[in-house]
Structure formats: structure tokens, C-alpha cells
N, CA, C and O of each residue as an XYZ file, in Angstrom:
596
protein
N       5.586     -3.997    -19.938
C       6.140     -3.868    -18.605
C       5.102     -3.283    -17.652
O       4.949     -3.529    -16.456
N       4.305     -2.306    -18.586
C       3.483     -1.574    -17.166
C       2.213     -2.525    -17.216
O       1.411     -2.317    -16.305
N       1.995     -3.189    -17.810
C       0.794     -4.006    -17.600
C       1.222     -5.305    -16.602
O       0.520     -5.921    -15.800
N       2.588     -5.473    -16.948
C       3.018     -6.732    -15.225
C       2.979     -6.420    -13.745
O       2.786     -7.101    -12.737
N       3.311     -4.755    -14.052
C       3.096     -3.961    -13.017
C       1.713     -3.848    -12.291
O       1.590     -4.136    -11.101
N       0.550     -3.357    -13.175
C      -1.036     -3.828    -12.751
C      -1.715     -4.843    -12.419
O      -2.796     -4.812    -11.830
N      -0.608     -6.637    -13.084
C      -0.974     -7.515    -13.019
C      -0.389     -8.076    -11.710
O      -1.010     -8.951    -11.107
N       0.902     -7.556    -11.202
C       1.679     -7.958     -9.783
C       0.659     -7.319     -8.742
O       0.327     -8.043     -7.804
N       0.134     -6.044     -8.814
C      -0.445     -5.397     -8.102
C      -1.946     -6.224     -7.825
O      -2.250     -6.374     -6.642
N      -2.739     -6.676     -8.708
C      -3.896     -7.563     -8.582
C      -3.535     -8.713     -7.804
O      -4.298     -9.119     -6.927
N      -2.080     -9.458     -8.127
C      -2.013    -10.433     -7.242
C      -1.302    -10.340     -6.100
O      -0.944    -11.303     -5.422
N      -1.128     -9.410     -5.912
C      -0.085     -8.776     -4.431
C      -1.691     -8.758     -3.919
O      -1.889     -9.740     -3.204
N      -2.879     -7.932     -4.078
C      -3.509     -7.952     -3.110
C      -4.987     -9.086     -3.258
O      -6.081     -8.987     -2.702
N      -4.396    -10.306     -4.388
C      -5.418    -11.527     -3.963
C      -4.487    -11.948     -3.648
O      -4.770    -13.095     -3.995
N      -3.259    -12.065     -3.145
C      -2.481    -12.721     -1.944
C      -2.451    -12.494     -0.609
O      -2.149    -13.267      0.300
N      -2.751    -11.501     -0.581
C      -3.249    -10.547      0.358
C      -4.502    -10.990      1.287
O      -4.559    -11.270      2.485
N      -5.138    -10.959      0.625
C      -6.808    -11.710      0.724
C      -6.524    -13.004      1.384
O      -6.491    -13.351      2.564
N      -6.317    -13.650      0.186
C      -5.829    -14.976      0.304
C      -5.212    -15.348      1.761
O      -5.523    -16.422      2.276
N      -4.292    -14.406      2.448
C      -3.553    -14.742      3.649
C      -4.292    -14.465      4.661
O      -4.075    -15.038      5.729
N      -5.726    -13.159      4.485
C      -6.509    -12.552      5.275
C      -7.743    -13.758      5.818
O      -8.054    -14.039      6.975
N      -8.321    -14.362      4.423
C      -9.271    -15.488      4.911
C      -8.406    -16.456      5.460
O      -9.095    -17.427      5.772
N      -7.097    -16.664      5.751
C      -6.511    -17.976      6.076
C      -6.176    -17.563      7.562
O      -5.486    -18.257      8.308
N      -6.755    -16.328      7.914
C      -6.717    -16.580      9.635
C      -7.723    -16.325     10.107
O      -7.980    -15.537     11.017
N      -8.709    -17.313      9.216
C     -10.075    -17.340     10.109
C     -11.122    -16.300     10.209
O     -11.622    -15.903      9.157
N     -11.436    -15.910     11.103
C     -12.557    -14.921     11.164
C     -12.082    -13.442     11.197
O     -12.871    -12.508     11.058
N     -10.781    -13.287     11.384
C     -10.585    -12.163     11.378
C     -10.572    -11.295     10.322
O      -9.601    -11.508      9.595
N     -11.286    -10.383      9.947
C     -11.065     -9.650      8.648
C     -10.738     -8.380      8.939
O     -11.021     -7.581      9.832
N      -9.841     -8.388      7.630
C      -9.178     -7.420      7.563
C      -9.081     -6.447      6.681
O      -8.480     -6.710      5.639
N      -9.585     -5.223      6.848
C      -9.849     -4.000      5.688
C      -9.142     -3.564      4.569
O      -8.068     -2.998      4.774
N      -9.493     -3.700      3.546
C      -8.136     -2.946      2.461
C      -8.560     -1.439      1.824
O      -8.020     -0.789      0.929
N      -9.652     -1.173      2.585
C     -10.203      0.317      1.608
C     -11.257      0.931      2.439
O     -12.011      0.344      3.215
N     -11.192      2.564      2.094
C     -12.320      3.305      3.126
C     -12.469      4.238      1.924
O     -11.739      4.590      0.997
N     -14.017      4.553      2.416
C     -14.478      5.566      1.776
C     -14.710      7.112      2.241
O     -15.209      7.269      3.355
N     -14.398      8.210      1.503
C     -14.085      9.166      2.011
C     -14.880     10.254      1.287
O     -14.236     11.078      0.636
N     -16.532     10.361      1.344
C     -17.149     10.727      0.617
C     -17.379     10.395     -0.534
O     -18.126      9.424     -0.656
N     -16.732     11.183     -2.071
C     -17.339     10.134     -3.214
C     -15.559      9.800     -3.910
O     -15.332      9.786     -5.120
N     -15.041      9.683     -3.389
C     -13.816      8.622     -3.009
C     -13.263      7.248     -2.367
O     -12.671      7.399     -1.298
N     -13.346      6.218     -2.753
C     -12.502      4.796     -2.480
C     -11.163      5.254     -1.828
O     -10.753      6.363     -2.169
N     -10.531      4.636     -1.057
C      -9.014      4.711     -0.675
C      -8.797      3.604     -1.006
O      -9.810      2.929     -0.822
N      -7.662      2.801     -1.575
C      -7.541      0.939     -0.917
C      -5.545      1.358     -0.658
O      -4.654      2.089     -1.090
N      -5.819      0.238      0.377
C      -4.600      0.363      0.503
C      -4.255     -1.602      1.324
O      -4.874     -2.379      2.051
N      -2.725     -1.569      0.492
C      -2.278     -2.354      1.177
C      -0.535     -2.825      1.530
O       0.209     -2.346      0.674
N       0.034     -3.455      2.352
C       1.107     -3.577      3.000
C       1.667     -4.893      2.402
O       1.010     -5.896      2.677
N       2.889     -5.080      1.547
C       3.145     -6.242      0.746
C       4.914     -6.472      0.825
O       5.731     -5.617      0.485
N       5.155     -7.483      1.218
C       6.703     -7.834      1.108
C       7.229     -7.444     -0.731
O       6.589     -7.483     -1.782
N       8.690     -7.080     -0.410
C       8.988     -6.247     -1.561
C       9.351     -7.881     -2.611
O       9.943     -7.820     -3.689
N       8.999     -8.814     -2.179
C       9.742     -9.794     -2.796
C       8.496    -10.306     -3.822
O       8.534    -11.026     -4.820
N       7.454     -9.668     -3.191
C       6.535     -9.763     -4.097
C       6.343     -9.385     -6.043
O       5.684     -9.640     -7.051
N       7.320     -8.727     -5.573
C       7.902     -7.431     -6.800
C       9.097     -8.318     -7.971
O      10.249     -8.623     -7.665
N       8.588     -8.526     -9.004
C       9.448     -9.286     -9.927
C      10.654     -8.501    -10.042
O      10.641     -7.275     -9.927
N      11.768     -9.221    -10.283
C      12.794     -8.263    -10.429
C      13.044     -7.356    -11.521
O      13.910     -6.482    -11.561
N      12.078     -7.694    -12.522
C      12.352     -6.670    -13.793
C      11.199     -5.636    -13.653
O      11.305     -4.718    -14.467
N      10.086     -5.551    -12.795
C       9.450     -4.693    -12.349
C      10.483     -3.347    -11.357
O      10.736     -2.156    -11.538
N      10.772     -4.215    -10.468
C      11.390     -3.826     -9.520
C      12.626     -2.498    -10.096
O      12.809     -1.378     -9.621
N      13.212     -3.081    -11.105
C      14.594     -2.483    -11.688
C      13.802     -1.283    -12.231
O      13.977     -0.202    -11.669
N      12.647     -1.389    -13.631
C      12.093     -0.496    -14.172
C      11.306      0.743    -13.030
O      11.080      1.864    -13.487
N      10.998      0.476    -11.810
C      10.689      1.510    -11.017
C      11.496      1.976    -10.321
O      11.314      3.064     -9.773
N      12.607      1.252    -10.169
C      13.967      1.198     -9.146
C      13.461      1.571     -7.942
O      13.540      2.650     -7.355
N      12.736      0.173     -7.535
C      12.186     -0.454     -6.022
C      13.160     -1.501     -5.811
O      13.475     -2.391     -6.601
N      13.583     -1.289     -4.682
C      14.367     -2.469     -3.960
C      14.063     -3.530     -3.292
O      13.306     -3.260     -2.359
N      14.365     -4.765     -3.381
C      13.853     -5.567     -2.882
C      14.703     -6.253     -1.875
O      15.933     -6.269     -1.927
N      13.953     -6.844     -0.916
C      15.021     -7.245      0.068
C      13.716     -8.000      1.444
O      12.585     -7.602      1.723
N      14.473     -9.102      1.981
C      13.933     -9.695      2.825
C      13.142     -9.161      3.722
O      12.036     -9.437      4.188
N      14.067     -8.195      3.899
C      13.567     -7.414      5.370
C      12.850     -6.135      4.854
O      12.713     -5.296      5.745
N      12.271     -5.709      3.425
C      11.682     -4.884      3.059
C      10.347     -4.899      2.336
O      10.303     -5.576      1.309
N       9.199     -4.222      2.738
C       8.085     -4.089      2.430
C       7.276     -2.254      1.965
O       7.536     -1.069      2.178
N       6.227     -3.074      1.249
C       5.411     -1.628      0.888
C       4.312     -1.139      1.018
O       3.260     -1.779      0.984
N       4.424      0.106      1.189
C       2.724     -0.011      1.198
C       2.174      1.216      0.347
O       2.787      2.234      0.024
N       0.807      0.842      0.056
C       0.229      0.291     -1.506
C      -1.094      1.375     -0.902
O      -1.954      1.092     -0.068
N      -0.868      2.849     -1.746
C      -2.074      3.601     -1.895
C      -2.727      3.613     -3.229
O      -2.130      3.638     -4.305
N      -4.152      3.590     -3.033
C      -4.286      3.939     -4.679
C      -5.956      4.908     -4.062
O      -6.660      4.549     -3.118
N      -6.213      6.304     -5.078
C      -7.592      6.555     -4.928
C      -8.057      6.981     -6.206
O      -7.492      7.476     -7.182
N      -9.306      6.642     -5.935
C     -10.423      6.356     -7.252
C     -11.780      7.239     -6.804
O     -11.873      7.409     -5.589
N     -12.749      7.770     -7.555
C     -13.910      8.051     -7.695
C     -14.902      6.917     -7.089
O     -15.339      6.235     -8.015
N     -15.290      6.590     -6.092
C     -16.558      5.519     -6.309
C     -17.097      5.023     -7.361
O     -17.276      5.802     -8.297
N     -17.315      4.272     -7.445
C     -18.051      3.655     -8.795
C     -16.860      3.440    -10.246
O     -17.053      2.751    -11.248
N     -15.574      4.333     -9.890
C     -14.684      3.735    -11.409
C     -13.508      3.386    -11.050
O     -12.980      3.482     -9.943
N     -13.051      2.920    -12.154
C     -11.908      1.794    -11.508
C     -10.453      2.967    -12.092
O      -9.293      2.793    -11.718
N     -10.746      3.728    -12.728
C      -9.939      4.809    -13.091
C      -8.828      6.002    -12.031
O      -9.052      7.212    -11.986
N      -7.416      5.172    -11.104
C      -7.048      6.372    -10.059
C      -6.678      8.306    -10.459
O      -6.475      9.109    -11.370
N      -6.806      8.141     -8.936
C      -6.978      9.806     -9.778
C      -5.211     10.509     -8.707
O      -4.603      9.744     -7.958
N      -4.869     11.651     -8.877
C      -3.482     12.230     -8.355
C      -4.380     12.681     -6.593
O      -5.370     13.327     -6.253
N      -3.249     11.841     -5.876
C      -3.449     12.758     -4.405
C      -2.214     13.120     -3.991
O      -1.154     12.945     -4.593
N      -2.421     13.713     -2.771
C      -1.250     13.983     -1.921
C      -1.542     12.894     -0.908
O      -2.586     12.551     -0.352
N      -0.034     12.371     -0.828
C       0.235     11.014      0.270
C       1.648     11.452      0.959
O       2.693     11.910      0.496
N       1.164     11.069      2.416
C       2.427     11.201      3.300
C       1.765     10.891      4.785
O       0.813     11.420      5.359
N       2.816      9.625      5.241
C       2.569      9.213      6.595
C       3.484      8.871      6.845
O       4.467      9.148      6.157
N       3.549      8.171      7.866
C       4.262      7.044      8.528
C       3.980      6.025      9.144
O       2.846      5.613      8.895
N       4.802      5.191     10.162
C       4.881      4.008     10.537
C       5.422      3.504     12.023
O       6.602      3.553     12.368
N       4.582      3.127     12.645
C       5.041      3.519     14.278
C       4.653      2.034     14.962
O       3.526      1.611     14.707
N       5.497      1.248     15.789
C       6.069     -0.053     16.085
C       5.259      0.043     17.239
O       4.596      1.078     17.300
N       5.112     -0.919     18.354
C       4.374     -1.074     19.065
C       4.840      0.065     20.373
O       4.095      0.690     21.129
N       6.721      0.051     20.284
C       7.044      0.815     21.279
C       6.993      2.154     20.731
O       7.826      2.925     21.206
N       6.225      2.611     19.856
C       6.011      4.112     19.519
C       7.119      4.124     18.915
O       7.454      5.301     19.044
N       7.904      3.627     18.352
C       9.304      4.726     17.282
C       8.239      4.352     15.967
O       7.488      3.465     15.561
N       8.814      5.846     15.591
C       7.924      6.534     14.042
C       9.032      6.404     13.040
O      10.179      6.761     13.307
N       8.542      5.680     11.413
C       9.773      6.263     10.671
C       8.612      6.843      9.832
O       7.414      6.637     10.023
N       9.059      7.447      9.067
C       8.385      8.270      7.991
C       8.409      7.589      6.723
O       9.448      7.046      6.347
N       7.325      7.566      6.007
C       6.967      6.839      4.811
C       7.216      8.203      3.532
O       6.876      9.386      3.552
N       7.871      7.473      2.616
C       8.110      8.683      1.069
C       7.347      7.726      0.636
O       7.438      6.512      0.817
N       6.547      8.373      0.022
C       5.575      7.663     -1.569
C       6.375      8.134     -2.659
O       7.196      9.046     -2.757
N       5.911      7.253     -3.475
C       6.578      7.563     -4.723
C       5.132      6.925     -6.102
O       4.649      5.806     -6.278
N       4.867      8.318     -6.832
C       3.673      8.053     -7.793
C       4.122      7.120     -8.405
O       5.333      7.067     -8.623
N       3.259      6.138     -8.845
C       3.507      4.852     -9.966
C       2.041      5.202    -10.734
O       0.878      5.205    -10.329
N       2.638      5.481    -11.978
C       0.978      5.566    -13.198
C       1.093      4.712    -13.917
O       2.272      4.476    -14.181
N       0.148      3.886    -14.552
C       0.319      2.726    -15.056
C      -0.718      2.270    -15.966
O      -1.031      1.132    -15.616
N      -1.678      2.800    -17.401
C      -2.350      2.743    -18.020
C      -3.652      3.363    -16.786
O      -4.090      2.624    -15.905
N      -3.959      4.348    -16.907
C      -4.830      5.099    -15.759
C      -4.848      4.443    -14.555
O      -5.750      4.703    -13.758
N      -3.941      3.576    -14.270
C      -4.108      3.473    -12.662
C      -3.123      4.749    -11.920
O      -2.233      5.387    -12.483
N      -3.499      4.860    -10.771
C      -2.115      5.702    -10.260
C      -1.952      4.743     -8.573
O      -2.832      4.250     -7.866
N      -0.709      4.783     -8.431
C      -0.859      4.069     -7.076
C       0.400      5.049     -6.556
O       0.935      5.882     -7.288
N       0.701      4.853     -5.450
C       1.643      5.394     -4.349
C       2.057      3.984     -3.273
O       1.334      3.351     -2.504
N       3.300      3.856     -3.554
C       4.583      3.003     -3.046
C       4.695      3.777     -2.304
O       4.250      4.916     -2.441
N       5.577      3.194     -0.917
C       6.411      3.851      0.254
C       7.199      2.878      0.770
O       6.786      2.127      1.653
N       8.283      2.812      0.318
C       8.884      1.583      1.264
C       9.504      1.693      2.640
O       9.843      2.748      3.178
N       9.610      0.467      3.147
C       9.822      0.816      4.802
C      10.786     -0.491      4.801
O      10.662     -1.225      3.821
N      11.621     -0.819      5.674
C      12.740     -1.552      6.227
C      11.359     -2.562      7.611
O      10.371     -1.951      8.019
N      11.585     -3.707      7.956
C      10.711     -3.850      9.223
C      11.119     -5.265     10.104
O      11.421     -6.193      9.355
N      11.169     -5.533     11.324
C      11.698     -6.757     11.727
C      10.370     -7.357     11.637
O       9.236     -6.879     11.645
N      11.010     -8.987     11.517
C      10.393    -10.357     11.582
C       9.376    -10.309     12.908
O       9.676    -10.403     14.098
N       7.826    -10.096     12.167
C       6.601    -10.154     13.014
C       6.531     -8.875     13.839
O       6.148     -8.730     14.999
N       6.982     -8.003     12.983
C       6.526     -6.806     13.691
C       5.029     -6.078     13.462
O       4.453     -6.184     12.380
N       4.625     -5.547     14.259
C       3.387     -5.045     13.936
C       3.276     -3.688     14.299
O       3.446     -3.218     15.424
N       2.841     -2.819     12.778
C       3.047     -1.726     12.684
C       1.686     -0.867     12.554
O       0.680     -1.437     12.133
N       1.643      0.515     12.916
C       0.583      1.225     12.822
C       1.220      2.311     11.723
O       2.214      3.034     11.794
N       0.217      2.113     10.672
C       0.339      3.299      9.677
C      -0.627      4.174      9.818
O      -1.751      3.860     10.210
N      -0.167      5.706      9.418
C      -0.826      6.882      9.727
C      -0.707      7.284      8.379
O       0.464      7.424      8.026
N      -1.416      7.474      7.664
C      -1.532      8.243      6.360
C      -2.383      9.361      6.224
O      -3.519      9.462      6.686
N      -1.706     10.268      5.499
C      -2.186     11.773      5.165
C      -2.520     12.053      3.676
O      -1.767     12.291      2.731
N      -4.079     11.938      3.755
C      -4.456     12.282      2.107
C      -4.868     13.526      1.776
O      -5.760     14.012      2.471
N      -4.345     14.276      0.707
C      -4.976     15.246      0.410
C      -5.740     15.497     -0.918
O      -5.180     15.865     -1.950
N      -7.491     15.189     -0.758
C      -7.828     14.827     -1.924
C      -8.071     15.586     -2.917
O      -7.996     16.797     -2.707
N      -8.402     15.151     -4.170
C      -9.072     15.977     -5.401
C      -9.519     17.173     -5.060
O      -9.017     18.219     -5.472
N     -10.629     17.091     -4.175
C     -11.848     18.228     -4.122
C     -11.048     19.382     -3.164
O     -11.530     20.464     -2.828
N      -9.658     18.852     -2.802
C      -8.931     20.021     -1.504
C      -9.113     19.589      0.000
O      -8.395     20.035      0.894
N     -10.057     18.751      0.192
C     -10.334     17.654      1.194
C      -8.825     17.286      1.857
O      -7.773     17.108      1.243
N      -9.046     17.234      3.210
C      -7.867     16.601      4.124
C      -8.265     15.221      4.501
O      -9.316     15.511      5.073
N      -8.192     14.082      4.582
C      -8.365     12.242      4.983
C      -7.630     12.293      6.259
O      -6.935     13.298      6.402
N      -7.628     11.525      7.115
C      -6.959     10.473      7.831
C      -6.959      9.579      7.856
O      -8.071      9.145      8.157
N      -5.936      8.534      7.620
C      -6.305      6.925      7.401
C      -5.449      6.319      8.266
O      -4.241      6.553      8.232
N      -5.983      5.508      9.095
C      -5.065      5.072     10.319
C      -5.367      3.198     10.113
O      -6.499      2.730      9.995
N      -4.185      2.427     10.110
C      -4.547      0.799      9.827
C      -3.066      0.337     10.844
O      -2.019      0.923     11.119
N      -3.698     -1.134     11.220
C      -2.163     -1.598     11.448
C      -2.270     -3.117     10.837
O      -3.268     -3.800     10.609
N      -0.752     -3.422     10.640
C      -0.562     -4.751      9.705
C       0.834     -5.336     10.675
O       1.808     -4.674     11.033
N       0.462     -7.160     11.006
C       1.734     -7.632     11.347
C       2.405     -8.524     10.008
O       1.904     -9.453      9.375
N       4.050     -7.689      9.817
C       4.692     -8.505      8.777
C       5.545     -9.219      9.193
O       6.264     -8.999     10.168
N       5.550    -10.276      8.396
C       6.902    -11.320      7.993
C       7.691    -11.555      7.617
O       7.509    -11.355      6.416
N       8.826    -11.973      7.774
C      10.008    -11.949      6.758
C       9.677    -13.495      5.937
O       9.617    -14.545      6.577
N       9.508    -13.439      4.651
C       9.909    -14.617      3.850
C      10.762    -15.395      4.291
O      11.101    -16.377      3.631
């Protein structure tokens, strides 16, 4: 089970990709570096999420629901390590909702889920708050427009 989980997650974000080269020149970031720390992060419809994944984490899935996808690592290893995560999510007219993460560990990966509710082609600004390994404070600021399936 937890290896479908690592394997949904690889193709949640070469789908990802995949949708990123298909609008052309625009590229679009999935990771920053924060000294000798990787961030990646990414924003994925919950339908992406098999349903027997879904049940075993008890993530909900739903048309109108999406996630977004922290994970941090050491530079150079593919091994995640424990942070503190907490942001939110703010619409073009400024309303904020607040993002809960929730740890997912998964044969040494560690990632952080947050699910959010969102309308058809909305485009959202996420604000994320890392607090790293070394005691380090991050800011990670991205925005993503989603779709409803």
C-alpha cells in the first residue's frame, strides 16, 4: 500500500510536468532551495488519489477538492526529512483559508498533504511556513490555477 502511495506521488507530479510543458513556454517551478535543503512542492486534484490510497490515509476525494504536496530533503538525497508546515491559500480577491498538513511517511519519504476545497479555474496564491531541521524559518510563496475534472 505504501509503495502505491510513492508510486501515485511520482505520477501526480509527472502529470504535473506533463500539463506544465503542455502550455508552452511557460514554466513552472516545483522546488526551491533553502540553503542545504530542497523544498518540492506541488498542487494536485484529489482525484488523482486512488481510492484505496485515499481510504488508508483517510484523504477525501472529491471534484471540487485538491492538495498540496510538501516534501523536504537534504540536497543531494532523495531521503525526506520532519519539518514544520503551515500556510495557506488566498484567491485573487484576497479571501485566505488556512491549509492543515497532515505528515504522510512512506518507506523514508515524508511528505505533507493539506487539503483545500477550490472553484473551477481558480487561481490561488499559497503561502507556506517552513520550519527547518537546522531551526531555520523558510518562506515559500507560489501560485497555481486549478480545474475541476
Amino acid at each position: 500500500m505504501k509503495r502505491y502511495f510513492a508510486a501515485f506521488i511520482s505520477i501526480a507530479l509527472l502529470l504535473w510536468a506533463t500539463a506544465a510543458a503542455a502550455q508552452g513556454a511557460k514554466t513552472i517551478e516545483n522546488h526551491k532551495v533553502f540553503g542545504d535543503y530542497r523544498v518540492s512542492y506541488s498542487v494536485f486534484n484529489s482525484d488523482f488519489i486512488s481510492p484505496e490510497i485515499a481510504q488508508h490515509y483517510k484523504l477525501v476525494r472529491a471534484r471540487d477538492r485538491a492538495f498540496v504536496n510538501i516534501s523536504v530533503s537534504k540536497v543531494g538525497e532523495t531521503q525526506g526529512t520532519s519539518v514544520g508546515v503551515s500556510g495557506n491559500a488566498t484567491n485573487l480577491i484576497q479571501q485566505s483559508r488556512a491549509l492543515e498538513f497532515k505528515e504522510i511517511r512512506d518507506q523514508g519519504a515524508v511528505y505533507y498533504l493539506a487539503p483545500f476545497r477550490f472553484e473551477h479555474e481558480e487561481s490561488l496564491t499559497f503561502n507556506i511556513d517552513l520550519v527547518m531541521p537546522d531551526g531555520s524559518t523558510q518562506e515559500l510563496t507560489f501560485r497555481r490555477q486549478l480545474h475541476k475534472n
